[in-house]
SERO-4910 file (N, C-alpha, C, O; in steps of 0.05 Angstrom, whole numbers):
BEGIN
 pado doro    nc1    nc2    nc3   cac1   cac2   cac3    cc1    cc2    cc3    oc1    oc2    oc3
  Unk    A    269   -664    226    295   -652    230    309   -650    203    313   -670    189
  Unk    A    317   -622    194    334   -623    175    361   -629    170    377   -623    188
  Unk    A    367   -637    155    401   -663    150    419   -635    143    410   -614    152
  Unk    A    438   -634    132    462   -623    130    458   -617    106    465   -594    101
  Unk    A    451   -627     93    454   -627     72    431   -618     53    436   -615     29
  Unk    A    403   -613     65    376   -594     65    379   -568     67    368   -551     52
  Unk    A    400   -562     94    413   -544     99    426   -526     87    424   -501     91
  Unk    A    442   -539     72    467   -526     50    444   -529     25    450   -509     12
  Unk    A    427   -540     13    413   -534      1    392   -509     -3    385   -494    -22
  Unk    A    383   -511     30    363   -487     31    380   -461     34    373   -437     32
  Unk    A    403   -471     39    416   -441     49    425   -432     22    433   -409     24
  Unk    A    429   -444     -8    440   -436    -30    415   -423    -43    411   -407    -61
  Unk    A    404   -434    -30    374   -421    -56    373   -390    -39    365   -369    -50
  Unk    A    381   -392    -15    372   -362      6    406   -342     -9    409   -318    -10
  Unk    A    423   -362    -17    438   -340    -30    437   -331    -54    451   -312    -59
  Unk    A    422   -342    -73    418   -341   -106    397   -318   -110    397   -302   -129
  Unk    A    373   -319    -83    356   -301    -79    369   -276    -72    367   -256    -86
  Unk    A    381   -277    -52    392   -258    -37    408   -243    -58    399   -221    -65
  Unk    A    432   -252    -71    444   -233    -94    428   -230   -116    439   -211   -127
  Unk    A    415   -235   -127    393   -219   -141    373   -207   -140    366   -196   -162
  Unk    A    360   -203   -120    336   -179   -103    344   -170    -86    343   -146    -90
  Unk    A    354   -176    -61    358   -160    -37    374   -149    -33    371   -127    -21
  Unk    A    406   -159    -42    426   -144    -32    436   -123    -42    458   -114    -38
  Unk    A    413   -112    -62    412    -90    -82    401    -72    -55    410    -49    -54
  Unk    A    382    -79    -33    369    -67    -16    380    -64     13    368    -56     33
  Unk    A    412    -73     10    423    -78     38    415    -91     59    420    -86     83
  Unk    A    393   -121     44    393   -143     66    413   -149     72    432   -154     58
  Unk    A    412   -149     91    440   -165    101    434   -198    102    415   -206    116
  Unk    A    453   -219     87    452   -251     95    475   -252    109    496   -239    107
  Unk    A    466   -279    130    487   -283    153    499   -310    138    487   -325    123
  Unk    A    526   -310    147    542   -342    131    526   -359    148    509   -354    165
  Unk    A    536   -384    138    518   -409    142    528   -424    170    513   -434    187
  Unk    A    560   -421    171    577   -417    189    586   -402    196    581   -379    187
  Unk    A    608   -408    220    620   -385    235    652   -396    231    660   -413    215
  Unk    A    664   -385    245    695   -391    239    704   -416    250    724   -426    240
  Unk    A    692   -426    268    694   -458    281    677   -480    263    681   -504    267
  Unk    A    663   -473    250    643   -489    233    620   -494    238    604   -503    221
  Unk    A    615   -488    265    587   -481    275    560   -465    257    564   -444    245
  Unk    A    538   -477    257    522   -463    238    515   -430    258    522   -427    281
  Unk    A    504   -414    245    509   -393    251    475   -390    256    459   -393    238
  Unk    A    467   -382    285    443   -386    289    420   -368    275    396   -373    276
  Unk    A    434   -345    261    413   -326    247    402   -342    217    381   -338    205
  Unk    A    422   -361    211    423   -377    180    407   -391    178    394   -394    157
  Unk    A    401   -410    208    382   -435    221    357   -429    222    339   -446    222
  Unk    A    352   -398    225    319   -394    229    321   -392    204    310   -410    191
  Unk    A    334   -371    190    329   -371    161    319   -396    142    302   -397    124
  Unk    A    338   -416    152    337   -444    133    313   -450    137    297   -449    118
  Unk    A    304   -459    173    278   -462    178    257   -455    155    246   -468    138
  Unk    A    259   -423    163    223   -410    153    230   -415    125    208   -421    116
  Unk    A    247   -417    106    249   -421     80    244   -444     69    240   -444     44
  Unk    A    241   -470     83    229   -492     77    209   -492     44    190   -478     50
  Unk    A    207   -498     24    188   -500      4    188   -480    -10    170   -476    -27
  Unk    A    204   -465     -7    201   -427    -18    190   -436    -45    184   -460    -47
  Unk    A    186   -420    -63    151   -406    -49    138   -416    -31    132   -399    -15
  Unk    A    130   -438    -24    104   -443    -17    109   -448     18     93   -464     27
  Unk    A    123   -438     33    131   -424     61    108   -434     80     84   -430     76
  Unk    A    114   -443     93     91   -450    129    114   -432    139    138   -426    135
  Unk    A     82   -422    164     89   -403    183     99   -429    217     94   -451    227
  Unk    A    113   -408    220    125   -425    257    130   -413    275    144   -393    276
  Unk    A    118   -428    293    117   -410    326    150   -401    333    171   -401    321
  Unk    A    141   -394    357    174   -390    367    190   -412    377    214   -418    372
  Unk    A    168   -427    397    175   -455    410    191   -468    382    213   -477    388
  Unk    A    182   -470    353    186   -489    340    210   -483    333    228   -500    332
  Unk    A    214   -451    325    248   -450    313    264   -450    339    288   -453    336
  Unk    A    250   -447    372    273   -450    386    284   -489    388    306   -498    389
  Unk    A    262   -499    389    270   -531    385    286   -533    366    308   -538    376
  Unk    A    287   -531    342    304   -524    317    331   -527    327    346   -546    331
  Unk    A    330   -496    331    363   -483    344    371   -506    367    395   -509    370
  Unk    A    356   -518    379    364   -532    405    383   -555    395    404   -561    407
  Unk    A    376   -566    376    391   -589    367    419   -580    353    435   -597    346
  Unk    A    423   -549    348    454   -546    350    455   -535    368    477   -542    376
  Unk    A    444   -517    388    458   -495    412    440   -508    426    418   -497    424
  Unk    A    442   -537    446    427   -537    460    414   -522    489    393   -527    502
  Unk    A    434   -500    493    426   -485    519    412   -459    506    403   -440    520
  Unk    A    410   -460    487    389   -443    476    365   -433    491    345   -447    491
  Unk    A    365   -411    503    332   -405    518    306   -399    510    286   -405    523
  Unk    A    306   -383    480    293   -362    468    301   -354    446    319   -337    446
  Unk    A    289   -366    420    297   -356    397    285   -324    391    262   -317    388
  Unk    A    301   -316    391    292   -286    370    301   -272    352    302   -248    349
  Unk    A    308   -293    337    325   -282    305    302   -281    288    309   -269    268
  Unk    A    281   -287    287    255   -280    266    255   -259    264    260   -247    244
  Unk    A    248   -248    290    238   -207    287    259   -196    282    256   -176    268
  Unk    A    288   -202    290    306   -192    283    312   -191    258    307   -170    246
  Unk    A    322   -213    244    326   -216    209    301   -198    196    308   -189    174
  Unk    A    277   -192    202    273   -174    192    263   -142    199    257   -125    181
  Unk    A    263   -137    228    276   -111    233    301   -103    226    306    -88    207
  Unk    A    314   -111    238    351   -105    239    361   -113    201    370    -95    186
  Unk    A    358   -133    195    369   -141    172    362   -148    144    375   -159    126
  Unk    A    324   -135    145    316   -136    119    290   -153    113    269   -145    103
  Unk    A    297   -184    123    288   -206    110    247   -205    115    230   -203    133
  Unk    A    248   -209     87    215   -201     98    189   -234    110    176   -253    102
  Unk    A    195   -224    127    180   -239    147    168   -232    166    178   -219    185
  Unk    A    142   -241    164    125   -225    178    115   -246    208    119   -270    205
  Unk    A    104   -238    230     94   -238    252     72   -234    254     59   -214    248
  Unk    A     61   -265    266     26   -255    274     25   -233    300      7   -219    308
  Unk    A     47   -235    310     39   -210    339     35   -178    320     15   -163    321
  Unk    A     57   -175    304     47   -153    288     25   -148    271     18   -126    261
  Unk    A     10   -175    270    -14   -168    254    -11   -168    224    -29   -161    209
  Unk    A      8   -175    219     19   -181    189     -4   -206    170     -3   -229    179
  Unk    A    -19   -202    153    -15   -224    136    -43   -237    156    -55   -224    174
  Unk    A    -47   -261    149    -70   -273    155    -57   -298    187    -70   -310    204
  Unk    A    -39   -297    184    -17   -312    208    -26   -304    239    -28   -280    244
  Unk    A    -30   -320    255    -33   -318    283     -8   -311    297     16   -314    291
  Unk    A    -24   -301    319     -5   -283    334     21   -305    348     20   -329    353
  Unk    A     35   -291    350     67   -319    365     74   -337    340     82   -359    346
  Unk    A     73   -329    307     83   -340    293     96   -325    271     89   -302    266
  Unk    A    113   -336    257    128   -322    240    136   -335    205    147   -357    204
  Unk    A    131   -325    188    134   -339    167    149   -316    141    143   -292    145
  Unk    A    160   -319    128    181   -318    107    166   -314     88    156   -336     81
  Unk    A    154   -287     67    138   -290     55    144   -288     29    131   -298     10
  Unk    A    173   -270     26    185   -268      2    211   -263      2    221   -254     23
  Unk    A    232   -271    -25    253   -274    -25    261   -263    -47    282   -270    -59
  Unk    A    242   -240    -56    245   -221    -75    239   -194    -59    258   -178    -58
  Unk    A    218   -188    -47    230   -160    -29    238   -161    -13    240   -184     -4
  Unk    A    248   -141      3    256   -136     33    231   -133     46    210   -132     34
  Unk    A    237   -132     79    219   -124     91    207    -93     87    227    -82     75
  Unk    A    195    -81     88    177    -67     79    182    -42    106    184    -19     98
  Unk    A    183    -44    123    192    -21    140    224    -24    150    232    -14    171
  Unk    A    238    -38    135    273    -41    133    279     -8    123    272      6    105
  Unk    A    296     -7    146    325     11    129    349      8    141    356      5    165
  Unk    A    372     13    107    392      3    108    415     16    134    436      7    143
  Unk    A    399     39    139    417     50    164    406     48    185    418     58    204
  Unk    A    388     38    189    373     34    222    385     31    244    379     37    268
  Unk    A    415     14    226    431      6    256    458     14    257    474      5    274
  Unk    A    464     34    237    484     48    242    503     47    269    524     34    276
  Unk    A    485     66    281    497     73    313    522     85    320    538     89    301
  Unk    A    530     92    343    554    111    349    570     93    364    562     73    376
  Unk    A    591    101    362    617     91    379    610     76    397    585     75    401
  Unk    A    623     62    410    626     55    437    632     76    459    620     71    480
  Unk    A    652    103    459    668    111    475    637    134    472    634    145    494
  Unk    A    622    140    457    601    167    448    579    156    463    566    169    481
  Unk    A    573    123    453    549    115    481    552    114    500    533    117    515
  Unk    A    568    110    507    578    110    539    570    130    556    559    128    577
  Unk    A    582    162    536    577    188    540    557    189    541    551    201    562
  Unk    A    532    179    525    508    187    529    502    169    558    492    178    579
  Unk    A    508    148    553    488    130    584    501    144    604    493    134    625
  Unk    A    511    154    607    522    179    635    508    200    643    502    207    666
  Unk    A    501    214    609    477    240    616    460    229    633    458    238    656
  Unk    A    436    198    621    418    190    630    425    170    658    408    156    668
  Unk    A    453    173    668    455    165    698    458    136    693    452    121    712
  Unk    A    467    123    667    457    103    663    436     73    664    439     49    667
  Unk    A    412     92    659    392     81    662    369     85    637    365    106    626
  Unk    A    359     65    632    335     66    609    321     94    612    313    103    633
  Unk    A    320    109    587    304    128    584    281    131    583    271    153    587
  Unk    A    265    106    576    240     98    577    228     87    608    209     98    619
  Unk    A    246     60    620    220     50    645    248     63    667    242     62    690
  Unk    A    270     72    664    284     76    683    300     56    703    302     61    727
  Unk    A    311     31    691    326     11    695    347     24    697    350     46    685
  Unk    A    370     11    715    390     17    719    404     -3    705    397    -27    707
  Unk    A    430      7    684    443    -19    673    458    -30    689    466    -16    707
  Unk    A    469    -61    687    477    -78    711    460    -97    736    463   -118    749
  Unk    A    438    -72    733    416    -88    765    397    -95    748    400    -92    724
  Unk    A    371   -107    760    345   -118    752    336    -95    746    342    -72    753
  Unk    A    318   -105    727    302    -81    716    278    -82    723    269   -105    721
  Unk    A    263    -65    732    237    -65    748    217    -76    739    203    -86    757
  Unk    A    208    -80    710    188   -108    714    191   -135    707    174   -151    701
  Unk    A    216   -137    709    229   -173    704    255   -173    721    276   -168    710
  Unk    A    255   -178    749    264   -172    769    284   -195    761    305   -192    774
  Unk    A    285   -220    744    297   -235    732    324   -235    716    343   -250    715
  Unk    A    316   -209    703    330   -195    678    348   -177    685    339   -160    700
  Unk    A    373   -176    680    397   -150    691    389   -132    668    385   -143    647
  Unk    A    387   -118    669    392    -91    650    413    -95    641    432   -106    652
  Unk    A    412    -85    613    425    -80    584    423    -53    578    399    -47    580
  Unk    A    434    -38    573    427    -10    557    430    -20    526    443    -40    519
  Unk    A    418     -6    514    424     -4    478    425     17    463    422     38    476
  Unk    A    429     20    435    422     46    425    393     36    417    388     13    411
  Unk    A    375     57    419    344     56    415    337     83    397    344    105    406
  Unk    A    323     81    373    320    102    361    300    124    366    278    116    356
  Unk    A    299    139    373    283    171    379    261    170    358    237    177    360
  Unk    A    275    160    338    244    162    308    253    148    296    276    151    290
  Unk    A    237    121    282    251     99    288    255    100    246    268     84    232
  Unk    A    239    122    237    243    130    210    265    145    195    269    148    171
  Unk    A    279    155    223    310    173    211    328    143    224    319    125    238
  Unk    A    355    146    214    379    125    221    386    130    245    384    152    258
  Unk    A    397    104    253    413    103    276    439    125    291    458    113    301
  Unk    A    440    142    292    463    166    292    453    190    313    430    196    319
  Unk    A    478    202    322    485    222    341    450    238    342    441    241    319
  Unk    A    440    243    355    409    265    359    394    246    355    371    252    363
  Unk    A    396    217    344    372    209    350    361    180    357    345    163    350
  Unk    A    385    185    379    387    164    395    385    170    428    389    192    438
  Unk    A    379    149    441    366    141    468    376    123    481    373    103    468
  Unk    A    390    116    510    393     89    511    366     80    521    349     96    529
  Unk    A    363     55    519    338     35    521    345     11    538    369      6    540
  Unk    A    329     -5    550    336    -30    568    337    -52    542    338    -38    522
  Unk    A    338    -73    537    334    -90    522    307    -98    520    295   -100    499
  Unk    A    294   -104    550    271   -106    543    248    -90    538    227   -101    531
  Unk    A    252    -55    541    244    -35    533    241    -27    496    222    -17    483
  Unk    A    267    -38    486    279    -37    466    255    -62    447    243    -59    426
  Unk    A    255    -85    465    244   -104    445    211   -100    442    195   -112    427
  Unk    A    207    -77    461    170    -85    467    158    -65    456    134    -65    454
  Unk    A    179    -42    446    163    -19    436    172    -24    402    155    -16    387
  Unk    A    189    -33    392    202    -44    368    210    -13    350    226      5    356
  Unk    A    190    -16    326    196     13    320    168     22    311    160     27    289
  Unk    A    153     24    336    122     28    338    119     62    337    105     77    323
  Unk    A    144     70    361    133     97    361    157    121    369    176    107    375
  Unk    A    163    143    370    177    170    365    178    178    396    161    193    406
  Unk    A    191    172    405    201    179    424    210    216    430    214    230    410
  Unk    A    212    230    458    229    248    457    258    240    470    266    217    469
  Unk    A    273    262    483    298    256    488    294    243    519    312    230    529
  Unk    A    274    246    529    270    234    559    253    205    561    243    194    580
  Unk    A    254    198    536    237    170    536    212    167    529    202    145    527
  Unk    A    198    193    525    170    200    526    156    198    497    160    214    479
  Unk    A    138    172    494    119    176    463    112    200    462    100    213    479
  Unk    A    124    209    431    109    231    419     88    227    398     70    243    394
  Unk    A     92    205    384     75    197    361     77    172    358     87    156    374
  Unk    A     65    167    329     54    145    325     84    131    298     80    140    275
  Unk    A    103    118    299    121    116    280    107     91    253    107     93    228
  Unk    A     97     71    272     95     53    251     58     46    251     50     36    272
  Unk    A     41     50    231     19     59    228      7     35    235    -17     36    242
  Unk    A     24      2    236     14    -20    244      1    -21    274    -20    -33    280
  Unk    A     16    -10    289     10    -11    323    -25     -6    319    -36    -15    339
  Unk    A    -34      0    309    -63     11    313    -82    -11    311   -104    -14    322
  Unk    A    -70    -25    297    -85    -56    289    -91    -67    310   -111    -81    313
  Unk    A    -78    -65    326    -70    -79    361    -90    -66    382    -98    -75    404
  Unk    A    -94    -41    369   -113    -32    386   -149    -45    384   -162    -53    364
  Unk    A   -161    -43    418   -189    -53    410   -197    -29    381   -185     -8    373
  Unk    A   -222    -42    373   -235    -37    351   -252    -18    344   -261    -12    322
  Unk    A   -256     -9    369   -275     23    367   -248     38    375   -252     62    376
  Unk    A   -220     32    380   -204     55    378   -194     61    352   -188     82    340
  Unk    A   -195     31    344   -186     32    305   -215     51    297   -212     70    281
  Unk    A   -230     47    304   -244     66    287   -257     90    297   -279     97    289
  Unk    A   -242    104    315   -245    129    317   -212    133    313   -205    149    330
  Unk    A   -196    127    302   -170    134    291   -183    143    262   -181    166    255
  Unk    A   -193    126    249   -209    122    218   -232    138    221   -245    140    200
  Unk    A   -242    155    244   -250    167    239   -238    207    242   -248    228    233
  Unk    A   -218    202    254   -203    222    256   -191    224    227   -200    241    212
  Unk    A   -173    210    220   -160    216    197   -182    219    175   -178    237    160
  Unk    A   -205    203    172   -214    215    141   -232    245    151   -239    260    133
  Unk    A   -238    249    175   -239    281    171   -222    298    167   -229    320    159
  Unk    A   -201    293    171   -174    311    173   -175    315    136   -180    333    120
  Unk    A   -166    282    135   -160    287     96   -186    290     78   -188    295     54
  Unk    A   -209    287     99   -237    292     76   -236    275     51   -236    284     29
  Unk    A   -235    250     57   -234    222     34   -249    199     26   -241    184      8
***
């Protein structure tokens, strides 16, 4: 268990880094606290995976949600890893993504000199409140992708109420008016920013060239074998 004072340690070295490499790149760092004095739960995974910087261990999810438990004990599910570095830069990679030599369901902090590597600074832009709204009306308010209704259960986690979100159409242009979608939350979390959507929810392509890794191994390599006929290489 880390002390208070490990804490405010690890968290100064994450700001010394942070204004001199990243925030040139619009990482975003979260304060350490909040306005009650509460540590601020995006800071806590951070502190976590930063342990030894350089020399970084990777951690499951169970481990940073135990973490978090001992300040937010009703904590259910940590998921500030993939977030801090989808949404906010920090490069840390995921064995589910296939990142790095790391097993799958773990997450580790690999550098504190670049950003994440498929980050951008407008990803999360997004539109109004009163403009999404407008949109989740066109779509009847329901996921554009599995067709959840926001408010009720969503059809394959009969558990889960529906959330709408903004969800990006191509997950390589910014967050903004044409190229946006609403999405369920858990629609939102499972496709990440894998692939290009049209306006009705529908894969059109392939956005992030990692998803393929995931695929079995004679599909990886009739992908590898498509593309080097195409480019002749």
């Amino acid at each position: 268990m880390l002390r208070d004072a490990d804490i405010e340690r690890i968290y100064n070295t994450l700001v010394a880094y942070h204004s001199q490499y990243l925030q040139p790149h619009g990482v975003k760092l979260p304060a350490l606290r909040d306005s009650r004095g509460k540590y601020v739960r995006d800071a806590l995974v951070l502190v976590y995976l930063a342990q030894d910087y350089p020399n970084t261990k990777s951690a499951t999810k169970e481990e940073l949600t135990k973490f978090i438990r001992h300040f937010y004990p009703n904590t259910a599910d940590v998921q500030q890893a993939r977030h801090l570095a989808m949404q906010k830069g920090w490069n840390i990679v995921s064995g589910t993504r296939h990142n790095g030599a790391i097993t799958g369901g773990r997450y580790q902090l690999v550098s504190l000199e670049k950003p994440y590597p498929a980050y951008r600074v407008k990803r999360r832009e997004g539109i109004t409140h009163t403009d999404f709204e407008d949109l989740k009306r066109k779509y009847n308010f329901r996921c554009a992708t599995c067709g959840s209704k926001e408010g009720e259960s969503t059809f394959q986690y009969p558990r889960v109420r529906t959330k709408l979100t903004q969800a990006h159409m191509d997950p390589q242009k910014p967050l903004e008016s044409g190229n946006i979608i609403p999405q369920c939350e858990m629609c939102n979390r499972a496709y990440r920013n894998y692939w290009i959507f049209d306006n009705r929810g529908r894969v059109l392509a392939v956005s992030n060239p990692e998803i393929i890794l995931q695929s079995p191994e004679d599909v990886q390599f009739k992908v590898y074998q498509l593309l080097r006929k195409k480019f002749r290489r």
